[in-house]
C-alpha positions as CSV (number, residue, x, y, z in Angstrom):
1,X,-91.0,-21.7,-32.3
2,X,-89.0,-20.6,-35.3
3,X,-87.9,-17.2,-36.2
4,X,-90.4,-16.7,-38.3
5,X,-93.2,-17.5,-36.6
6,X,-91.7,-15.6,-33.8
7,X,-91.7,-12.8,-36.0
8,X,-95.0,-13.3,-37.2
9,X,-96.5,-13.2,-34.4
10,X,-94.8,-10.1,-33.1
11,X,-95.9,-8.2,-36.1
12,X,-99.9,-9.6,-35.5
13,X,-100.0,-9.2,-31.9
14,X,-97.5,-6.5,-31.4
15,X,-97.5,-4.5,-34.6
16,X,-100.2,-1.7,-33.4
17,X,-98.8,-1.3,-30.3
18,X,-94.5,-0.9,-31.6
19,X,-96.5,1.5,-34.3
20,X,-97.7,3.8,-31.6
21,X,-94.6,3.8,-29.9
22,X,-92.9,4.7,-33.2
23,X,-95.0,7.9,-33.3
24,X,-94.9,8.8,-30.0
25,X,-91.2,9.1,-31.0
26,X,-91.6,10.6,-34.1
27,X,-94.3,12.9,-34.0
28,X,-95.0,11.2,-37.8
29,X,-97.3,8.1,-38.9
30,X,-95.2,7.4,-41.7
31,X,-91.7,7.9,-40.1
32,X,-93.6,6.0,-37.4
33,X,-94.2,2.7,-39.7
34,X,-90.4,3.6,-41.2
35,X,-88.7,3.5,-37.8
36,X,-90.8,-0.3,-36.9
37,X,-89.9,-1.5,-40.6
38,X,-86.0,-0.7,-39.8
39,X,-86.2,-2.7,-36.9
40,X,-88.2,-5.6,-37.9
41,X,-85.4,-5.8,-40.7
42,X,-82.8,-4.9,-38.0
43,X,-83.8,-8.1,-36.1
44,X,-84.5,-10.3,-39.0
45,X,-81.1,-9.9,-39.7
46,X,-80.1,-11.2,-36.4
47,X,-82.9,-13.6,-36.3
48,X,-80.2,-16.8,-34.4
49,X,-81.5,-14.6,-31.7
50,X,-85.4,-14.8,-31.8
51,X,-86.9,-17.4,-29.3
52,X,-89.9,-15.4,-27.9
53,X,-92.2,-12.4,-29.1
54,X,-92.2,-11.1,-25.7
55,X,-88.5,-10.7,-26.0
56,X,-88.2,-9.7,-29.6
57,X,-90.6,-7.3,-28.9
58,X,-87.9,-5.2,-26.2
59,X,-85.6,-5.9,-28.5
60,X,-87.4,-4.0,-31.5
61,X,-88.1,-1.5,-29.1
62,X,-84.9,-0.8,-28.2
63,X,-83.8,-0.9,-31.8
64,X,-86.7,2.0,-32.6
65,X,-85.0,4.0,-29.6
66,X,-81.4,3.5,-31.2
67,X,-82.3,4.4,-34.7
68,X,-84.9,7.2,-33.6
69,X,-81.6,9.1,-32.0
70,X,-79.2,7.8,-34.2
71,X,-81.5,9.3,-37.3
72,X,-82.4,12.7,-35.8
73,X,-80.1,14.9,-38.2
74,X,-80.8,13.5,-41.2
75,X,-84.3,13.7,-40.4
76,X,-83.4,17.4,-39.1
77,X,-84.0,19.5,-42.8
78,X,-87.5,17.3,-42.7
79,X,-88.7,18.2,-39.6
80,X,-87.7,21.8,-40.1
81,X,-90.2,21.4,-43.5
82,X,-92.4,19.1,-42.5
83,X,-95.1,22.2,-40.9
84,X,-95.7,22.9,-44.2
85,X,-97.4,20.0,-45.4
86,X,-100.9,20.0,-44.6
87,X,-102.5,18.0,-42.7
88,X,-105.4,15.6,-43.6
89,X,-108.8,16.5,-42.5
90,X,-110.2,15.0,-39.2
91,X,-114.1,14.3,-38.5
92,X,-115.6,16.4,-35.9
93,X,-116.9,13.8,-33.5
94,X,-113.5,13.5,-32.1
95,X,-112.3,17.0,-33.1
96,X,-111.5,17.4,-29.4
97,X,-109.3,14.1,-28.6
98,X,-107.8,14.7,-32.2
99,X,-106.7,18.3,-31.4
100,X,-105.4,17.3,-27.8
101,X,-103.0,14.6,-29.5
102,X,-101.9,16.9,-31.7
103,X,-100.9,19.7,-29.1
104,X,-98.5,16.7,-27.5
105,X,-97.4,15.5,-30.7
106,X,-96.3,19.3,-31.5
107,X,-94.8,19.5,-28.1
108,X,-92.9,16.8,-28.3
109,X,-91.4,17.6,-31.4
110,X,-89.9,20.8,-30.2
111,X,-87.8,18.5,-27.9
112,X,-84.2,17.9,-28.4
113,X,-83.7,13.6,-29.3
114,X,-83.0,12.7,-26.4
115,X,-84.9,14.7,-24.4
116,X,-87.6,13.7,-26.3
117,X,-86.9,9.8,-25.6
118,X,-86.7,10.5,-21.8
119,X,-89.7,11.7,-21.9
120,X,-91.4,8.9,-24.0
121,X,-89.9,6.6,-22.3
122,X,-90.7,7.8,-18.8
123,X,-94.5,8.9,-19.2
124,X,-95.7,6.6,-22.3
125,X,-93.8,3.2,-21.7
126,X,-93.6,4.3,-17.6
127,X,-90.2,3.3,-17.1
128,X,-88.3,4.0,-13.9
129,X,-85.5,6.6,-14.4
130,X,-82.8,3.7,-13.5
131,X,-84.4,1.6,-16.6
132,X,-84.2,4.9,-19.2
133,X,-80.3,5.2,-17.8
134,X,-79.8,1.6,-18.6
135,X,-81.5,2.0,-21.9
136,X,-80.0,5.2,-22.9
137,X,-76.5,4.4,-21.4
138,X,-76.7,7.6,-19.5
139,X,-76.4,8.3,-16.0
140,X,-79.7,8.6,-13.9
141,X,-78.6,12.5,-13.1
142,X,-78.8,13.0,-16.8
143,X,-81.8,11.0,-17.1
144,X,-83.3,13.5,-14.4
145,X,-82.1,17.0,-16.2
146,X,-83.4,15.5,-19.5
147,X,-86.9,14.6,-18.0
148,X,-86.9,18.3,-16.2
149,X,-86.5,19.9,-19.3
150,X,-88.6,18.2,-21.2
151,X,-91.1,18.9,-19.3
152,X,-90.5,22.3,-19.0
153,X,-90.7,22.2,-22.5
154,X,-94.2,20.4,-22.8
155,X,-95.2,22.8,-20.3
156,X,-94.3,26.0,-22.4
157,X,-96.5,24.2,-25.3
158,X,-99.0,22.7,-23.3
159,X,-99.3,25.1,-20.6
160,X,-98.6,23.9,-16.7
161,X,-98.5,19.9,-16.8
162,X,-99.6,18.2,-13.2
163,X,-96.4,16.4,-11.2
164,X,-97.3,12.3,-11.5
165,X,-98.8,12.4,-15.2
166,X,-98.0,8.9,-15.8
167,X,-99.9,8.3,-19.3
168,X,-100.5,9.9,-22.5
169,X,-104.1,10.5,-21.6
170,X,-102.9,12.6,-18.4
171,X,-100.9,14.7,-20.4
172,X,-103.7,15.0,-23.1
173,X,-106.5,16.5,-20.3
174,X,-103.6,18.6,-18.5
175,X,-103.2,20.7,-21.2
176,X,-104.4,24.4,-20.9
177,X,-106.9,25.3,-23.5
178,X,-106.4,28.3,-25.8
């Protein structure tokens, strides 16, 4: 398989899934579809390297980490900004599941970077704390603190969040209604 059908079928397979990873991180659709272009282009770049989508795929991922941490102050004036945009208008059939994302999305957001990844990386893509040390390059104390506070800081959005909330979903229905 060439590198661009490697590529290819990344993107078609792939592409909604490294999307919703890319928000989870951003807290932003578009920055979202930003941060997977980047790293699409990122690994195109290097493309002596693509064999298999599977392993493109970490890859890319682990590119999205990198530049979502690397970008965080020139994003910083943005974010500070960006509540001031409003938001499109959602249907009320899922007015419910739509306002529940949102709270964890706005939760997230008042996370420092890496903070924020920890936590991404530990309850969205369930990695062990050993594999977000390895990832991050920090040491699996850190790894700990950062995951503690973070969800000390979900909890002071969210209200209290239950010990083993694996998932997005878990966090979603833990939340404390207002």
């Amino acid at each position: 398989m060439d590198w661009q059908d490697v590529l290819d079928t990344l993107v078609r397979d792939r592409g909604p899934a490294l999307l919703r990873y890319g928000y989870l991180l951003t807290g932003d659709p578009g920055d979202a579809q930003e941060l997977v272009q980047d790293a699409l282009v990122s690994v195109l770049a290097r493309k002596a390297r693509l064999r298999e989508p599977a392993a493109v795929e970490g890859y890319v991922r682990q590119t999205m980490l990198s530049s979502y941490i690397d970008g965080y102050r020139r994003r910083r004036r943005w974010l500070g900004l960006r509540h001031l945009v409003a938001s499109p208008e959602v249907s009320d059939d899922h007015r419910h599941g739509v306002d529940a994302r949102r709270d964890v999305v706005a939760a997230l957001a008042v996370l420092a970077p890496r903070v924020r990844a920890c936590v991404v990386l530990r309850y969205f893509e369930d990695l062990t704390v050993a594999e977000i040390a390895d990832r991050l390059q920090l040491s699996d104390g850190t790894v700990k603190r950062y995951l503690s506070d973070g969800v000390h800081g979900l909890e002071r959005v969210l209200g209290p969040v239950e010990p083993a909330a694996p998932t997005e979903s878990h966090l979603i229905t833990t939340r404390s209604t207002r």
